[in-house]
C-alpha positions in Angstrom: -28.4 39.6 -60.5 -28.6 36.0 -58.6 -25.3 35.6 -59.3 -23.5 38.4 -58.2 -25.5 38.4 -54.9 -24.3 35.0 -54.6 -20.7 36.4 -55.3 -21.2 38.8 -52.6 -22.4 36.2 -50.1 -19.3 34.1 -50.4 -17.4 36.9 -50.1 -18.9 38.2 -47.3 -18.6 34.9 -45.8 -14.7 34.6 -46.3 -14.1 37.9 -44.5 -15.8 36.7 -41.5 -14.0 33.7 -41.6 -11.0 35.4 -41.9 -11.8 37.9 -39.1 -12.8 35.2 -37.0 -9.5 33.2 -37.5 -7.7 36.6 -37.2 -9.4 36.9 -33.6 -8.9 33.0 -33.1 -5.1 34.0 -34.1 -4.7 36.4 -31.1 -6.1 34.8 -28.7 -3.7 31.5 -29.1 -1.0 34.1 -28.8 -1.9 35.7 -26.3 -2.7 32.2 -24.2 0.9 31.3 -25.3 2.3 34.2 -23.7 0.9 33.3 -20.3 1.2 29.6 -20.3 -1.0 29.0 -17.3 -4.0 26.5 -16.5 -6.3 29.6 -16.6 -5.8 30.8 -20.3 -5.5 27.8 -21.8 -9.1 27.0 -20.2 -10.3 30.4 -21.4 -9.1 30.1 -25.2 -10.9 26.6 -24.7 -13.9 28.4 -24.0 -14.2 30.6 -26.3 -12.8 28.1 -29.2 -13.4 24.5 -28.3 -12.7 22.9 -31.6 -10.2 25.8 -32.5 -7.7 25.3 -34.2 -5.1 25.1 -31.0 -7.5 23.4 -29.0 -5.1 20.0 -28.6 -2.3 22.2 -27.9 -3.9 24.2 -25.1 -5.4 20.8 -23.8 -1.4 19.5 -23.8 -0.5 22.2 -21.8 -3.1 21.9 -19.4 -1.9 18.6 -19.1 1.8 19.3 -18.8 1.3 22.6 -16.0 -1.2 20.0 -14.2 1.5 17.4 -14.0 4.4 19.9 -12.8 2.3 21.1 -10.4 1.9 17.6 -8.9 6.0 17.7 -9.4 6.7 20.2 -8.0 4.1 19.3 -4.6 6.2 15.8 -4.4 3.1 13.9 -3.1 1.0 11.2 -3.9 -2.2 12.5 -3.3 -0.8 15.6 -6.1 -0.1 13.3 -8.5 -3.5 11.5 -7.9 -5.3 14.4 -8.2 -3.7 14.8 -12.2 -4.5 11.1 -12.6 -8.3 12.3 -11.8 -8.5 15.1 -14.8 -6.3 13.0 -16.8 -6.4 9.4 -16.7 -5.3 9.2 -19.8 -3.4 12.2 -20.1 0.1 12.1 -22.0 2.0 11.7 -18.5 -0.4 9.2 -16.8 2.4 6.6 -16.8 5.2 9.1 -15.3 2.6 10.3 -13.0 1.7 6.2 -11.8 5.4 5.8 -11.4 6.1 8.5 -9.9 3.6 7.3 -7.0 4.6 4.2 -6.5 8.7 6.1 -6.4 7.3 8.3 -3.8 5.7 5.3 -1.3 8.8 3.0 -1.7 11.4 5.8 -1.0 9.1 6.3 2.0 9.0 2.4 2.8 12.8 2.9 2.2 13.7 5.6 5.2 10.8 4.0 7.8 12.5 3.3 11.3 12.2 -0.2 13.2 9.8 2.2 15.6 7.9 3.7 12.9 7.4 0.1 11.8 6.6 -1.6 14.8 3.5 0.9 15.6 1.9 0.4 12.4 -1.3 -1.6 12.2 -2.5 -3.2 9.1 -6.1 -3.4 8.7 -7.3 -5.7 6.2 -11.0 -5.8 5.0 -12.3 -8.4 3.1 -15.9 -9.4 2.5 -16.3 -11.6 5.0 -15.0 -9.3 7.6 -12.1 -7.2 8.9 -9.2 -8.0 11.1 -5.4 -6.2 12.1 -2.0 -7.0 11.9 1.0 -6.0 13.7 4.4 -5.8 12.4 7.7 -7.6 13.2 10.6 -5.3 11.5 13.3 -6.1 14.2 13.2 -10.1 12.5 11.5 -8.9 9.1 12.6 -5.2 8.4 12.4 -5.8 4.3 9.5 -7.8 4.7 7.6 -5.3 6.7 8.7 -2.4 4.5 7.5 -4.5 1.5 4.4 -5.2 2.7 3.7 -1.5 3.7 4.9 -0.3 0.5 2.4 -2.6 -1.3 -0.6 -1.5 1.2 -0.1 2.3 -0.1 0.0 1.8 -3.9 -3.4 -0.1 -3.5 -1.8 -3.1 -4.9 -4.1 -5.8 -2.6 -7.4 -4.2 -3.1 -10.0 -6.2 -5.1 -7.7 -9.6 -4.7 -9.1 -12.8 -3.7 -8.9 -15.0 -0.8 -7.2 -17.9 -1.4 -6.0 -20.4 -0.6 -8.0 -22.1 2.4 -6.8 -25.0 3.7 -8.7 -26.9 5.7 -9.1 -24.9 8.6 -5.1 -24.3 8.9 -4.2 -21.2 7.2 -5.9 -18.8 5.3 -3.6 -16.7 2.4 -4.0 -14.1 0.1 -2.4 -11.2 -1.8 -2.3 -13.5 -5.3 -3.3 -11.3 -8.6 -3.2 -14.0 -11.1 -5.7 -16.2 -8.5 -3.6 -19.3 -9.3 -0.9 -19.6 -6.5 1.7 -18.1 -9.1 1.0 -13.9 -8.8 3.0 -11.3 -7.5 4.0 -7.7 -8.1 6.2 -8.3 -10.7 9.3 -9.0 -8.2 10.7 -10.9 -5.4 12.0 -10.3 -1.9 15.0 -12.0 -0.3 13.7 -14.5 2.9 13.8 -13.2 6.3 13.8 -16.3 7.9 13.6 -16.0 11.6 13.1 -17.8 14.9 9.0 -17.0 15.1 6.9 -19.8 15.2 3.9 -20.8 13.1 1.7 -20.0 16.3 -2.0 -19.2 15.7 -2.2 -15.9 14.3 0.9 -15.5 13.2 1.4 -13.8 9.3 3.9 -14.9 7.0 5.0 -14.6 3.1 4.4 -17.2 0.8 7.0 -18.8 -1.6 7.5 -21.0 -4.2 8.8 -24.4 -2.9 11.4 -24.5 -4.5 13.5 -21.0 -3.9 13.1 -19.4 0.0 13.7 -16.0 -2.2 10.6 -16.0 -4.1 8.2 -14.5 -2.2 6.6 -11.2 -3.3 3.0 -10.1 -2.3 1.6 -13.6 -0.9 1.0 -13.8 2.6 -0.6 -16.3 4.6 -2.1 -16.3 8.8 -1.9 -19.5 10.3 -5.4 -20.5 12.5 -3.6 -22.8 14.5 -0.2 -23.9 15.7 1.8 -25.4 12.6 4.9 -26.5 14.3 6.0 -28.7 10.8 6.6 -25.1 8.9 8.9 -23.3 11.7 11.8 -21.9 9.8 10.7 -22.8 6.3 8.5 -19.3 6.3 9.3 -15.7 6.6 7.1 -14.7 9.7 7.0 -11.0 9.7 3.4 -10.4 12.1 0.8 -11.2 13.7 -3.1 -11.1 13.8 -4.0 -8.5 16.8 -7.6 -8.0 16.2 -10.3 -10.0 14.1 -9.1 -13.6 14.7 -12.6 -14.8 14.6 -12.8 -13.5 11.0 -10.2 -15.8 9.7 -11.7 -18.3 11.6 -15.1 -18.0 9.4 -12.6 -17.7 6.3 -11.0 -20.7 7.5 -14.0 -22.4 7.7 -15.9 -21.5 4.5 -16.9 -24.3 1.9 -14.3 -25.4 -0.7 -14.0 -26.9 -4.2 -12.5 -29.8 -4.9 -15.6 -31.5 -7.4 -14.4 -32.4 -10.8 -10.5 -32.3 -10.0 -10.6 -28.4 -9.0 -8.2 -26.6 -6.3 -9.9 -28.3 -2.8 -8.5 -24.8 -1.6 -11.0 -22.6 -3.4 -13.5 -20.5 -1.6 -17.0 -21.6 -3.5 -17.6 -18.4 -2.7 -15.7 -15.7 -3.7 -13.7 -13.5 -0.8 -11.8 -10.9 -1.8 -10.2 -7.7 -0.2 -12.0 -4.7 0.1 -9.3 -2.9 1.9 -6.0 -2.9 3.3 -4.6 0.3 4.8 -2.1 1.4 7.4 -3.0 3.4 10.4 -0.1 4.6 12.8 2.6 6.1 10.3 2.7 10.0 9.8 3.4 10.2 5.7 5.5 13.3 5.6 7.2 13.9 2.1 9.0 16.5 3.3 12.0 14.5 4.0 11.3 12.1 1.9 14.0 12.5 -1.3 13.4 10.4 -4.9 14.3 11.0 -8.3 11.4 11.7 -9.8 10.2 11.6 -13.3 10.2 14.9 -15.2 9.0 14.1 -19.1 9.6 17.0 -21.6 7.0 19.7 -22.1 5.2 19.0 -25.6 3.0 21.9 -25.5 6.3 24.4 -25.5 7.7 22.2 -28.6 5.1 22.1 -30.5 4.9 26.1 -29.6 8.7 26.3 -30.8 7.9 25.4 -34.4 
């Protein structure tokens, strides 16, 4: 008797779980047939460790993406990067950003250019920079470009040397960093005045600047024309005078340029630009759908 209610039970038990991956069935299909955001979620709710449940997630993933294609903006594709930072198009997604701010960088006027303010908050302070794109067009577009892709925020301040100029914009911390390419010079007739903003480069090569930039706290005659100078300081001098003016290493044969204590940039945004990506035009890019693949099989 024990054993056939024990027979029974098992098979009772298999026909539920074959109605309940008969019902499981359906609703994929059904969720496949309206490949949208919404009944992928809604199969997920009802089967969270079904058996589809990576495939609906994928093509959550993949309509969340194209809808960030299809918008053509940054903040779109920032908003996938939110609910999926590590989603199978995280990279495309990142690149597609930083496409979208350089073809914007690209197409900026002189004018555009020349009413942009740079505001640049560190820990110590905040202070404003003008831009010089009739001497230092590429420069100035560079610089911009970097400002919306986030690239300077969390970097240190360094060097400062001894109350003469105050630089910053290094990743590697070591005099060497930079975004992972260089700019040609735009070496012009604006002097190392106080307050005047230029880009750092190797010694050796005017053509290796990329990211470093340095303000000058007082006149530096001795490094006219050896320096791209693409701005100048219009608010917050008294700042980078504190910067300029902070304790240094030195003990023990350490960089004598080293804050002791650490500086580093909270901020550094752009105020006077409109960012309209309606004209702006860049091949963005468009990875394969997975989801409808694996669906094809």
């Amino acid at each position: 008797m024990r054993q056939r209610y024990a027979i029974i039970t098992v098979l009772a038990l298999a026909l539920v779980m074959l109605c309940l991956a008969g019902c499981e069935r359906k609703e994929w299909e059904k969720t496949r047939r309206k490949k949208t955001v919404e009944g992928y979620q809604e199969y997920l709710q009802k089967y969270p460790q079904g058996e589809h449940a990576q495939r609906a997630w994928a093509g959550i993933d993949h309509l969340s993406f194209m809808d960030a294609y299809k918008q053509k903006t940054p903040e779109a594709y920032r908003r996938y990067l939110q609910d999926f930072p590590r989603g199978k198009k995280a990279d495309k997604a990142r690149a597609n950003i930083k496409k979208l701010y350089r073809a914007k960088a690209d197409q900026l006027t002189a004018g555009e250019m020349a009413a942009a303010r740079v505001i640049v908050g560190t820990s110590l302070g905040s202070f404003t920079l003008s831009l010089d794109p009739v001497r230092a067009p590429a420069t100035c577009r560079n610089l911009l470009y970097l400002a919306w892709i986030h690239f300077y925020i969390g970097l240190t301040v360094s060097p400062v040397i001894d109350g003469k100029i105050v630089q910053m914009g290094d990743p590697l911390g070591n005099g060497f960093g930079g975004p992972g390419y260089m700019i040609t010079a735009e070496i012009n007739e604006n002097k190392q005045t106080r307050g005047a903003v230029s880009m750092w480069r190797l010694p050796v090569d005017p053509d290796t600047a990329g990211s470093q930039f340095f303000i000058c706290l007082r006149d530096l005659p001795e490094m006219d024309g050896s320096y791209t100078v693409f701005g100048r300081v219009q608010s917050g001098m008294d700042v980078l005078d504190r910067i300029g003016n902070v304790e240094t290493t030195g003990a023990k044969g350490s960089p004598a340029w080293k804050p002791l204590e650490t500086i580093y940039i909270k901020k550094l945004e752009v105020s006077g630009i409109e960012l309209n990506w309606d004209r702006v035009q860049v091949n963005q890019e468009e990875p394969e759908n997975e989801e409808s693949r694996e669906d094809e099989k």
